[in-house]
Backbone as a ProteinNet text record, in pm:
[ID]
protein_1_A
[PRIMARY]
XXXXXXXXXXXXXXXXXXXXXXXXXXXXXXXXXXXXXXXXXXXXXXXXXXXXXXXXXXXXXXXXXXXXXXXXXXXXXXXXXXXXXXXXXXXXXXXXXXXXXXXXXXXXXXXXXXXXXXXXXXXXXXXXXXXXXXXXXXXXXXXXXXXXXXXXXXXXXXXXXXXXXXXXXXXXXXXXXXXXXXXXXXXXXXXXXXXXXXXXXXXXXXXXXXXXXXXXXXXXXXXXXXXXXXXXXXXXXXXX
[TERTIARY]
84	0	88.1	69.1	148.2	75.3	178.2	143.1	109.2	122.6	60.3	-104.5	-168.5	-316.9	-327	-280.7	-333.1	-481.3	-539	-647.9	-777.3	-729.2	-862	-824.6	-749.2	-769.4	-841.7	-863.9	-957.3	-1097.5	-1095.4	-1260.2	-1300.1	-1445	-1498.2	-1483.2	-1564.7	-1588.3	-1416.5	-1329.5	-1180.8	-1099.5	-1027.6	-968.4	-813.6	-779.5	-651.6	-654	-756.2	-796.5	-883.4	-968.5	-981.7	-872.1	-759.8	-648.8	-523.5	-592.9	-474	-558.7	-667.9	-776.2	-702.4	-735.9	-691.6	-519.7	-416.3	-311.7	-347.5	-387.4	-439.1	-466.7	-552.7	-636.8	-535.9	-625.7	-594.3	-693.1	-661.8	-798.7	-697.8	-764.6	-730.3	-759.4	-765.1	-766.1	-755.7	-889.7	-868.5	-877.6	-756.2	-778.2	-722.4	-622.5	-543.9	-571.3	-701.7	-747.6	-816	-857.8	-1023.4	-1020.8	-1062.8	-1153.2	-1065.2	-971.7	-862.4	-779.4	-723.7	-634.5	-671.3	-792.4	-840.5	-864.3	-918.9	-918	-811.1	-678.4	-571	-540.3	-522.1	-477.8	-539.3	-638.6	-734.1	-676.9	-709.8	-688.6	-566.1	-430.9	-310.7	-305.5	-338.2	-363.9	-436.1	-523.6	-596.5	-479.8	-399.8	-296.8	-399.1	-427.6	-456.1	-332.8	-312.7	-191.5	-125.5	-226.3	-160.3	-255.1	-204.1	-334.1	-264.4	-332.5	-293	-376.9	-291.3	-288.7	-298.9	-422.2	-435.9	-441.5	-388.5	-423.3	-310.9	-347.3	-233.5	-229.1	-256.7	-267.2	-164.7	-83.2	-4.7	-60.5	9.3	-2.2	-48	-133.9	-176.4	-178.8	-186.7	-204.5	-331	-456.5	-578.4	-642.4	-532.1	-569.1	-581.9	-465.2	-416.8	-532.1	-643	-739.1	-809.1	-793.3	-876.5	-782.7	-688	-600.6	-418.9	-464.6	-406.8	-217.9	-228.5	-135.9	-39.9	-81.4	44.9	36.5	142.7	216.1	268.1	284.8	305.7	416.7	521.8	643.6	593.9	483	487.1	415.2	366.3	304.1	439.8	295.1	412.6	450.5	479.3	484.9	348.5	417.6	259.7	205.5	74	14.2	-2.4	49.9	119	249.3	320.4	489.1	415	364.8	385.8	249.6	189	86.8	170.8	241.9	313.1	406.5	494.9	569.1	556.1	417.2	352.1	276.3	258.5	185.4	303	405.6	516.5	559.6	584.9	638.8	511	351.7	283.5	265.4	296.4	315.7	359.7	472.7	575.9	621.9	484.5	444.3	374.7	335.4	229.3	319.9	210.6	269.2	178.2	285.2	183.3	270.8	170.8	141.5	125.1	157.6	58.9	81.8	0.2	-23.6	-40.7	76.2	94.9	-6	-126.5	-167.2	-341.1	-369.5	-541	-621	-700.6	-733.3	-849.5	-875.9	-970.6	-1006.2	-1073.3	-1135.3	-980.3	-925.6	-785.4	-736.1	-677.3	-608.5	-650.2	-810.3	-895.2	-870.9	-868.6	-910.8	-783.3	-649.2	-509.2	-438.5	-535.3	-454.7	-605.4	-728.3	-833.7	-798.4	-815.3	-792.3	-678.5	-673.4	-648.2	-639.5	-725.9	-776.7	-920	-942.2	-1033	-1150.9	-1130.8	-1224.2	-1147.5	-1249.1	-1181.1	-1273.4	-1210.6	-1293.7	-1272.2	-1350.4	-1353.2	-1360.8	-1262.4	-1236.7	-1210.8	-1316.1	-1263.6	-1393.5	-1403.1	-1495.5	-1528	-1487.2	-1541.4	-1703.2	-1727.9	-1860	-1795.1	-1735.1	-1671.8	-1640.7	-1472.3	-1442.4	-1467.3	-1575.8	-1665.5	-1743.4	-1779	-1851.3	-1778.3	-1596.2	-1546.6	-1514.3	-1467.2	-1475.7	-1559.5	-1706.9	-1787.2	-1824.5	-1763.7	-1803.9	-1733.7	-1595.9	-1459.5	-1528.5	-1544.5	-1500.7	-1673.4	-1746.8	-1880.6	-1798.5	-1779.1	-1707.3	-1596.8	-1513.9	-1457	-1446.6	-1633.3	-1677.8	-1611.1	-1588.8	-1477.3	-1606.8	-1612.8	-1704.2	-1640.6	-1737.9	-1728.7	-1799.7	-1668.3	-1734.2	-1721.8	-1832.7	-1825.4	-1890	-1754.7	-1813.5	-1786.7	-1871.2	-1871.8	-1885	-1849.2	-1901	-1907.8	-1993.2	-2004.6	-2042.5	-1954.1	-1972.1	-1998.6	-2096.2	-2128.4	-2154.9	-2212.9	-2295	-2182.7	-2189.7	-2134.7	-2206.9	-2179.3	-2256.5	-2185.1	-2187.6	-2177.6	-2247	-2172.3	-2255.6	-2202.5	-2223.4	-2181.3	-2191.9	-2139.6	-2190.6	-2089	-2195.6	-2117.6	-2240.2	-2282.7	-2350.9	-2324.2	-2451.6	-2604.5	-2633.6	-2557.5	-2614.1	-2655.8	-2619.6	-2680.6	-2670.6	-2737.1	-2764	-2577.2	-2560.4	-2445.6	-2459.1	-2359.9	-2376.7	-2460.7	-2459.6	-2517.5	-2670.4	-2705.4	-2856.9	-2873.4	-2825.7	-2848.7	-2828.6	-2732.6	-2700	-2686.6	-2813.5	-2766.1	-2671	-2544	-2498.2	-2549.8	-2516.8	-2573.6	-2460.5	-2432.4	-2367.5	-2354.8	-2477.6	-2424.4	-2309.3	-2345.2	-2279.2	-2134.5	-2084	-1971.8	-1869.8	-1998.7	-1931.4	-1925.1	-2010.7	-1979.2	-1828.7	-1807.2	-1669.5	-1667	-1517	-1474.9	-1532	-1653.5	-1677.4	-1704.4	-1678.2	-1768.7	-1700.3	-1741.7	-1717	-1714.8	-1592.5	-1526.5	-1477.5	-1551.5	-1516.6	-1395.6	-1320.6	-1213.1	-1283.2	-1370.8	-1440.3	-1539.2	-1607.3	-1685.7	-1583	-1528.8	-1434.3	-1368.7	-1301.1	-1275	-1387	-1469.6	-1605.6	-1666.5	-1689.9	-1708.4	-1611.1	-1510.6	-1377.5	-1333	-1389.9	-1349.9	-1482.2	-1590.7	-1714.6	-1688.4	-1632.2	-1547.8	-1492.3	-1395.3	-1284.7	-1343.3	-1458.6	-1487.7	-1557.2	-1684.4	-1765.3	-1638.7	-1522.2	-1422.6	-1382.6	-1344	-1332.3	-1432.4	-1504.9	-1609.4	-1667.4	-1644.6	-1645.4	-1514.9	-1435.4	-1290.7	-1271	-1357.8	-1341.7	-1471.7	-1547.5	-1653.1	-1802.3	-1769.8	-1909	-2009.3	-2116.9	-2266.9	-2259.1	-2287.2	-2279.2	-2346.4	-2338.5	-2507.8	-2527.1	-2396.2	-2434.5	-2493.1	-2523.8	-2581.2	-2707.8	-2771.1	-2843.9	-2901.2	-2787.1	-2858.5	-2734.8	-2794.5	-2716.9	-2691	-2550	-2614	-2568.8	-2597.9	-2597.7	-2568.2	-2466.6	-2383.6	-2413.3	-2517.6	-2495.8	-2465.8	-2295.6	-2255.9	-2318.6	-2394	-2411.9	-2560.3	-2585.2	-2772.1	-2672.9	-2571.2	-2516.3	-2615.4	-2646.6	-2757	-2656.7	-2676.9	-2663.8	-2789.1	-2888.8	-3015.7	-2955.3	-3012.3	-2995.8	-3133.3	-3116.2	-3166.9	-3213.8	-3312.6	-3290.6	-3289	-3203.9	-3197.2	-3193.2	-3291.3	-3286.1	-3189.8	-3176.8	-3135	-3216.6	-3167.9	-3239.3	-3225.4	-3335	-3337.7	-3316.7	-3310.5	-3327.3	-3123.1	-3084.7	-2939	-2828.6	-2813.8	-2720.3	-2572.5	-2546.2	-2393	-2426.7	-2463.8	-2494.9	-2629.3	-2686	-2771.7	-2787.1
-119.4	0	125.2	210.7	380.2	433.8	444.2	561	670.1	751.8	867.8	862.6	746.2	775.1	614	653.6	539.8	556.6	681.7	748	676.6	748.5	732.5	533.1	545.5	352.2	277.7	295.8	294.9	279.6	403.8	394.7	301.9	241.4	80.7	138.4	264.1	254.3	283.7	277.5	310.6	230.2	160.2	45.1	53.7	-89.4	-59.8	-73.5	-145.7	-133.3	-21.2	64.5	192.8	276	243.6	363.9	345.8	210.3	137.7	241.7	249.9	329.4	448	492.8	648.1	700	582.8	619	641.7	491.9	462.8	617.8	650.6	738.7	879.4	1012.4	1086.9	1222.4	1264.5	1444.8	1545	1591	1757.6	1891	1944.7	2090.1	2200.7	2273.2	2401.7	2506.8	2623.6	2690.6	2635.8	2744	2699.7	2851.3	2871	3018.1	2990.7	3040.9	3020.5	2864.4	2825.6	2681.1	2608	2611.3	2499.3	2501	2584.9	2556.9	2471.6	2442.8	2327.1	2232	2210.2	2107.7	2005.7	2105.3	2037.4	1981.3	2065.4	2033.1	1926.7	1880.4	1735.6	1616.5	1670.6	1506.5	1472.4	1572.1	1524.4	1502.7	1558.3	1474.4	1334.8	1318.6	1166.9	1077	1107.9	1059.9	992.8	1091.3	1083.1	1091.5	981.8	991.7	1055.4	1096.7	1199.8	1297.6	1454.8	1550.4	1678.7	1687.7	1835.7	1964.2	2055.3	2226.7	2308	2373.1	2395	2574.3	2674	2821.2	2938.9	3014.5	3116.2	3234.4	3237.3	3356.8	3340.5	3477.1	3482.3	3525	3499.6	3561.7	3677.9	3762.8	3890.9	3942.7	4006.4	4023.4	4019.5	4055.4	3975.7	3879.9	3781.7	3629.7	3574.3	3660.3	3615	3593.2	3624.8	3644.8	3507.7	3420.8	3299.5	3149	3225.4	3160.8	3091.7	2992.3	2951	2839.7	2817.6	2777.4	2875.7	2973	3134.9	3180.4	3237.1	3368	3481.9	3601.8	3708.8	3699.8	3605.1	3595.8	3559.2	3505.9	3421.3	3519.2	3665.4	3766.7	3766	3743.5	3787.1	3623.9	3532.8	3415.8	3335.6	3256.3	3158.4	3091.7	3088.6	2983	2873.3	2825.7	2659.5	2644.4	2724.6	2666.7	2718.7	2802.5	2825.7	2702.3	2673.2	2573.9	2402.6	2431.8	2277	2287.5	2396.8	2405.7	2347.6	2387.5	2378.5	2229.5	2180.2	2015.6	1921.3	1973.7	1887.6	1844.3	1939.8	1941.8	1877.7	1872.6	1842.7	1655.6	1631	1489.6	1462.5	1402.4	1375.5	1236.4	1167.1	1028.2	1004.8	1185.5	1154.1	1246.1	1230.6	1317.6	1494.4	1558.6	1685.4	1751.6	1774.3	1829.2	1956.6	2028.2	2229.5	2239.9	2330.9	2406	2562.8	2627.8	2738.5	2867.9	2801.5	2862.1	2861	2979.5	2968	2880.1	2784.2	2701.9	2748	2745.1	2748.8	2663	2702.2	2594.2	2542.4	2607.8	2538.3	2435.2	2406.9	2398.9	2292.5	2284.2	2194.9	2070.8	2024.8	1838.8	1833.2	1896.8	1847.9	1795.3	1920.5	1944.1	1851.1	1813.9	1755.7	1592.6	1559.3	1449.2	1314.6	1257.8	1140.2	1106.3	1174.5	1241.5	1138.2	1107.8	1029.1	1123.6	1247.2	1349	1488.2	1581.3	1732.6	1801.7	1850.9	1984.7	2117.7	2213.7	2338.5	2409.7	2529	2594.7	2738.4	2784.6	2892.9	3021.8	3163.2	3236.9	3290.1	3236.7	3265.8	3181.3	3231.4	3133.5	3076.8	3137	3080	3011.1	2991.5	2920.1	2799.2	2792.7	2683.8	2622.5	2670.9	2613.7	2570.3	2600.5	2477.3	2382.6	2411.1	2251.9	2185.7	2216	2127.5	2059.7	2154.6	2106.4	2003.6	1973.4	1945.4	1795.2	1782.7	1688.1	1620.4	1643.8	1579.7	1495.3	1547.7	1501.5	1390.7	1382.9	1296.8	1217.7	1210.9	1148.6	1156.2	1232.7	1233.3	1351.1	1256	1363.8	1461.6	1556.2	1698	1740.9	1835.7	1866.6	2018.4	2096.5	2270.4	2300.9	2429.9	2498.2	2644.2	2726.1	2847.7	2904.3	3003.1	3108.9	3229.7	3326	3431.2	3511.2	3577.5	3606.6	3510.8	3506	3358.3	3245.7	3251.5	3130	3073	2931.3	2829.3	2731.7	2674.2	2566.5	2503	2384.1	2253.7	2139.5	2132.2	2034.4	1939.7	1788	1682.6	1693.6	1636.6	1669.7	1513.6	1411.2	1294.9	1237.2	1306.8	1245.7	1115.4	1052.8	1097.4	1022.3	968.3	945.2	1091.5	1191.6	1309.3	1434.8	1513.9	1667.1	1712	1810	1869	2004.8	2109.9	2228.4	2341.6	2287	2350.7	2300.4	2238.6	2171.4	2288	2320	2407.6	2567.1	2588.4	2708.2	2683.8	2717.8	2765.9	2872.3	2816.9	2913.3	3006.6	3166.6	3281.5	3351	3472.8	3549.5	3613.9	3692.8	3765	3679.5	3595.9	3483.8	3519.4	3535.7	3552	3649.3	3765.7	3909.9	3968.6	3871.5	3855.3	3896.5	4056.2	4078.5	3973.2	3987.8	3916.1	4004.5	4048.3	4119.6	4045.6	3883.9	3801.4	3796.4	3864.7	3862.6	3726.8	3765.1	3605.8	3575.4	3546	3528	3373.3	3417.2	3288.8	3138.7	3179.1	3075.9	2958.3	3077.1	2983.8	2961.1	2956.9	2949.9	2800.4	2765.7	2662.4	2591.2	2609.9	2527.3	2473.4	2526.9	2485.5	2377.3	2448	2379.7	2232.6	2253.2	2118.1	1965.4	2049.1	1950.5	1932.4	1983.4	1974.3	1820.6	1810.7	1746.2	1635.1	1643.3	1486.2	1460.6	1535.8	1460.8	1361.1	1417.9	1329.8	1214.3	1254.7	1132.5	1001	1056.6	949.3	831.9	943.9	903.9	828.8	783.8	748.8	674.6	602.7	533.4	442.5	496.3	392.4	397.2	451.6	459.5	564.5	551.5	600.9	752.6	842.4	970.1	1041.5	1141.9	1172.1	1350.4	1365.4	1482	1423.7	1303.7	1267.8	1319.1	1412.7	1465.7	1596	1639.9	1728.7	1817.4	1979.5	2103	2164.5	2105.3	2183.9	2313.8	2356.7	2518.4	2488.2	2599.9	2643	2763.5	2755.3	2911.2	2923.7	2975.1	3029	3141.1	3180.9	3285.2	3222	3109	3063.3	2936.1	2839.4	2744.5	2641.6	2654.8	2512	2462.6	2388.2	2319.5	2252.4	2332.1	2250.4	2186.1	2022.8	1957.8	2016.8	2032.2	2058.9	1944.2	1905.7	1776	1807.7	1787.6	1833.2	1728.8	1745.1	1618.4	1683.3	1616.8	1678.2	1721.7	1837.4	1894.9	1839.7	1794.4	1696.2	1823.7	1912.5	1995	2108.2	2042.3	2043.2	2061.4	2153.6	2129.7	2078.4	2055.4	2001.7	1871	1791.7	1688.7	1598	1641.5	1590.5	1618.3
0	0	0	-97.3	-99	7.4	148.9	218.3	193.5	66.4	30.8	-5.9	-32.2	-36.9	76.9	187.5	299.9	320.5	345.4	430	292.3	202.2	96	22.7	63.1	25.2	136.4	236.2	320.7	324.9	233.6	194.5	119.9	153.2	124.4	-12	-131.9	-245.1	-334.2	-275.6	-333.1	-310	-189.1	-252.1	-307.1	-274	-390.5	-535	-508.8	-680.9	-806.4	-656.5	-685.4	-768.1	-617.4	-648.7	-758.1	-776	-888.7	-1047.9	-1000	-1170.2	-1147.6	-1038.6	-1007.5	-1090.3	-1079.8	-1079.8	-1316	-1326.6	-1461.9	-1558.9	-1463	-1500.5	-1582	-1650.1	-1662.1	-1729.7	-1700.4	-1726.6	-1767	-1801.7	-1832.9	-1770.1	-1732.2	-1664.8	-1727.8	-1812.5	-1864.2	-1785.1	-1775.9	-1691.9	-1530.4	-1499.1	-1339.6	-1251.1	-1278.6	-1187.7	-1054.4	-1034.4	-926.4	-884.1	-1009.3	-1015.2	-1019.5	-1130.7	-1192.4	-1022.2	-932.1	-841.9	-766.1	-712.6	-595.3	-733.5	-843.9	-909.3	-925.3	-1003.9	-1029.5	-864.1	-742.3	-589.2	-585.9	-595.1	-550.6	-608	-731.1	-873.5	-857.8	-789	-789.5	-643	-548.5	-415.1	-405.5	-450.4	-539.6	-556.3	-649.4	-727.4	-840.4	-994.3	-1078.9	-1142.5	-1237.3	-1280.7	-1444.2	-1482.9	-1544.9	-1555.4	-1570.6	-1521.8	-1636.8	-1762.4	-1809.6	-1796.8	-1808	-1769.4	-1846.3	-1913.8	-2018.1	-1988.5	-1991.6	-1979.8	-2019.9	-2119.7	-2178.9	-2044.2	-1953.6	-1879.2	-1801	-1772.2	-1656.9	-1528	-1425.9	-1282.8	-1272.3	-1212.5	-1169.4	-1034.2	-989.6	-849.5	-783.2	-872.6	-852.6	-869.6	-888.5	-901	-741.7	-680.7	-543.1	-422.6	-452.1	-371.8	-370.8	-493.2	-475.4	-525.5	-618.3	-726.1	-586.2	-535	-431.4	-473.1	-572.4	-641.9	-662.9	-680.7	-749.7	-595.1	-594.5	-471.4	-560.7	-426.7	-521.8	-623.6	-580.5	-630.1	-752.4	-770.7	-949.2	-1010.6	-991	-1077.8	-1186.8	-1341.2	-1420.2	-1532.3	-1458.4	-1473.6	-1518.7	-1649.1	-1679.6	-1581	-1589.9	-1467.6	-1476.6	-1597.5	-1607.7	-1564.5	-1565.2	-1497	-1346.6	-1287.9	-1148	-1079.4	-1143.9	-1113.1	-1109.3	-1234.2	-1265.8	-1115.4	-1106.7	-958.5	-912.5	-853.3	-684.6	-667.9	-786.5	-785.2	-762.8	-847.1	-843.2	-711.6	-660.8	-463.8	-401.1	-490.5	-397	-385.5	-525.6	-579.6	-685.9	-660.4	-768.9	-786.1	-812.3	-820.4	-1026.6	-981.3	-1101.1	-1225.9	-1344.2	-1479.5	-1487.9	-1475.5	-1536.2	-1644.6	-1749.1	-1883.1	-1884.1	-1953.2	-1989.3	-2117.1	-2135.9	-2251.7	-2234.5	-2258.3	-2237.3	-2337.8	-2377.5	-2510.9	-2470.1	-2542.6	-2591.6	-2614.3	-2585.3	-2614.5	-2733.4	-2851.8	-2958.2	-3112.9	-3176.7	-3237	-3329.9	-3331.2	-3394	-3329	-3230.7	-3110.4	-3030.9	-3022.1	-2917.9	-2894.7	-3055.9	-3048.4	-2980.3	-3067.1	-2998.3	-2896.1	-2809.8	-2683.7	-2597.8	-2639.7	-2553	-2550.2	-2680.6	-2729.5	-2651	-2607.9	-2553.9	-2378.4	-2337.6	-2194.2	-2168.1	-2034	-2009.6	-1950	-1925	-1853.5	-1870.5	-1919.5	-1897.8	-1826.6	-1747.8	-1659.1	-1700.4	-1680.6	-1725.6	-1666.4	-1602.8	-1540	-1598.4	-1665.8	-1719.6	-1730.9	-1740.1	-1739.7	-1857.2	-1947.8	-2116.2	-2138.1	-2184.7	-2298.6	-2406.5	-2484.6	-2606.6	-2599.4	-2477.6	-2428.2	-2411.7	-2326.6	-2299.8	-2377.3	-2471.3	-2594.6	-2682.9	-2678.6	-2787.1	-2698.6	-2571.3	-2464.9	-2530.1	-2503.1	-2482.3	-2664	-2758.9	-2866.9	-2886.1	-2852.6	-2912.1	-2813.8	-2711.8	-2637.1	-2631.5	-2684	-2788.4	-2892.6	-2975	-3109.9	-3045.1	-2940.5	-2924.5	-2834.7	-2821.4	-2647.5	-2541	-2535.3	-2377.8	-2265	-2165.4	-2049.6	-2026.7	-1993.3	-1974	-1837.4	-1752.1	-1595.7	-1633.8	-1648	-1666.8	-1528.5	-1475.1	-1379	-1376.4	-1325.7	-1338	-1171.9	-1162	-994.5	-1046.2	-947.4	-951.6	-837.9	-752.1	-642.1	-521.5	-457.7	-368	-448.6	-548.1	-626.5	-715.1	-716.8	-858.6	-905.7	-1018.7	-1135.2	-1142.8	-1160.9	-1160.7	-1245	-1370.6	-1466.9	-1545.3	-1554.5	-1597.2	-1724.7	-1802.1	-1976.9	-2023.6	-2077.9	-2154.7	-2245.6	-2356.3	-2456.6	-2513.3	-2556.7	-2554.7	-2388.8	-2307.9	-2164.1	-2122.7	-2127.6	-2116.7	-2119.3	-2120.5	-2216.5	-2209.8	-2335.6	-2298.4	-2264.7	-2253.9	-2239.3	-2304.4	-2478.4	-2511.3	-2527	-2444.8	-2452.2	-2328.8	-2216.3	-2122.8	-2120.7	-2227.7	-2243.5	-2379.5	-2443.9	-2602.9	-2611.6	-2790.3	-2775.7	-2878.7	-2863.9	-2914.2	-2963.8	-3028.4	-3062.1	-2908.3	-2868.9	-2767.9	-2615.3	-2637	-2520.6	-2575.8	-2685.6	-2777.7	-2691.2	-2665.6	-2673.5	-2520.4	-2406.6	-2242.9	-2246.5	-2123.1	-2152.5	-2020	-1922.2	-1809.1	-1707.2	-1654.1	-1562.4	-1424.8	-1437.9	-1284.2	-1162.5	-1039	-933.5	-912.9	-786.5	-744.4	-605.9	-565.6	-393	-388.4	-296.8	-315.3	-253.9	-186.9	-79	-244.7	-280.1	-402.8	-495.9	-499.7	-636.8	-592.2	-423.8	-335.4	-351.4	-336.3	-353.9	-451.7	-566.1	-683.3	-785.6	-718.9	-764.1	-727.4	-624.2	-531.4	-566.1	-608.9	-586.5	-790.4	-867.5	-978.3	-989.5	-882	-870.1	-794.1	-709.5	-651.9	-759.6	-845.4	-956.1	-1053.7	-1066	-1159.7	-1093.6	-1013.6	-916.5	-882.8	-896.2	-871.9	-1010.6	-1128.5	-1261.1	-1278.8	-1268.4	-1257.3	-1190.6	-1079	-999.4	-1084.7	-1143.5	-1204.1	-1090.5	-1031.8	-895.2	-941.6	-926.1	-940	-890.8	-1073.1	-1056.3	-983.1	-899.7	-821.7	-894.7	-1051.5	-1105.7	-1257.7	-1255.2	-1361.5	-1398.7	-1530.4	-1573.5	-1454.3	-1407.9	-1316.7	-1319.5	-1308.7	-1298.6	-1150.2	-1121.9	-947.4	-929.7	-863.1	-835	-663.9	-654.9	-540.7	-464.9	-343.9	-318.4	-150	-139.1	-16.1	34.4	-16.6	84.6	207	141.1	176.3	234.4	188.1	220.1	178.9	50.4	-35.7	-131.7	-201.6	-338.1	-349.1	-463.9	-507.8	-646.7	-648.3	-820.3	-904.1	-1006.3	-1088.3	-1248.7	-1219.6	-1325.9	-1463.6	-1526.1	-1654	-1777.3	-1917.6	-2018.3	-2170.8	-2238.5	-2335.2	-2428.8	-2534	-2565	-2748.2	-2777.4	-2906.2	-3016.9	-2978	-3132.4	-3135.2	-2957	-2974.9	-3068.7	-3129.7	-3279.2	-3243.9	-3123	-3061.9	-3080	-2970.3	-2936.7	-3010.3	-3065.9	-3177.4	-3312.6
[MASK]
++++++++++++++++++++++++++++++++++++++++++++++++++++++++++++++++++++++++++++++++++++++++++++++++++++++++++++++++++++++++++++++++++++++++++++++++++++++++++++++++++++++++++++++++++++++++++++++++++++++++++++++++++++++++++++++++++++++++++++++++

């Protein structure tokens, strides 16, 4: 048994044979901000064994408020080398990957493509709508999450078992042209991020989704998460 996941091999639904998938395993991570920092922190505390880093943005000084991977020292610096850093020291059992670049419709399949799960960690629409297009087209499940101030979303996406993103959020032109204005409390951003990273986990381990066909919504300030049951939408131009 690896003393580094003693605690969670323990658990009846994980196992060593759980953690033997876990090591197997591998995802992607768009985006190492808000969301992506407790994501990537988990899946490589897990010991997911290979985990890529997908985000062109450098360090800011208002990242620092929620973005727990960067210190001031890394303003300035991509947030794939200062993210890759800080995982490395945190477990250096496993493989991590980046992509120092934009992710868009050029670019997508490339860098999505041979990944068992991608999560989405990012505050674009666009964004998010070639995730979710790219990784339709090459069946690979899809975990999209968003926050905004107290509140976050939380949504499973693996067609045709069920709806994708754009069955829930058609996309529009104006969705296009959303500048970056979303308030971001570091607490939801920890939160959203984290319930991100167990939905993969749990998918990865092969155990019974409980975000299957349902949109959950996060709100710290009330301290709920209501599910939301959601079907797909047959007239879908992504996924149907």
């Amino acid at each position: 048994m690896n003393e580094r996941y003693t605690r969670q091999i323990q658990i009846p639904q994980i196992g060593n044979e759980g953690q033997k998938k876990l090591g197997r395993s591998s995802v992607l991570v768009v985006g190492a901000g808000g969301l992506g920092c407790p994501i990537i922190t988990y899946l490589a505390s897990a010991g997911v064994g290979r985990i890529g880093i997908a985000d062109s943005d450098t360090v800011a000084l208002s990242n620092l408020n929620r973005q727990f991977l960067h210190n001031t020292n890394d303003i300035g610096r991509p947030k794939t080398d200062s993210a890759k850093e800080k995982i490395s020291g945190l477990n250096n059992e496993i493989k991590i990957l980046t992509f120092a670049e934009h992710l868009n419709e050029t670019n997508a399949s490339n860098i999505i493509n041979g990944y068992d799960i991608v999560l989405g960690a990012v505050d674009s629409f666009e964004t998010r709508f070639i995730i979710n297009k790219t990784c339709v087209k090459l069946s690979i499940p899809y975990i999209d999450g968003g926050i905004n101030g107290f509140c976050g979303s939380i949504f499973f996406s693996n067609p045709p078992l069920t709806p994708c993103l754009n069955c829930i959020y058609p996309q529009t032109p104006a969705k296009k042209e959303v500048p970056d204005t979303t308030s971001a409390l570091g607490t939801t951003a920890g939160v959203t991020g984290t319930i991100e990273a167990n939905i993969a986990l749990i998918y990865l381990l092969g155990l019974p989704n409980p975000a299957f066909n349902k949109l959950l919504l996060y709100d710290g300030f009330r301290m709920i998460i209501d599910h939301i049951e959601i079907k797909q939408n047959e007239s879908c131009l992504v996924c149907n």
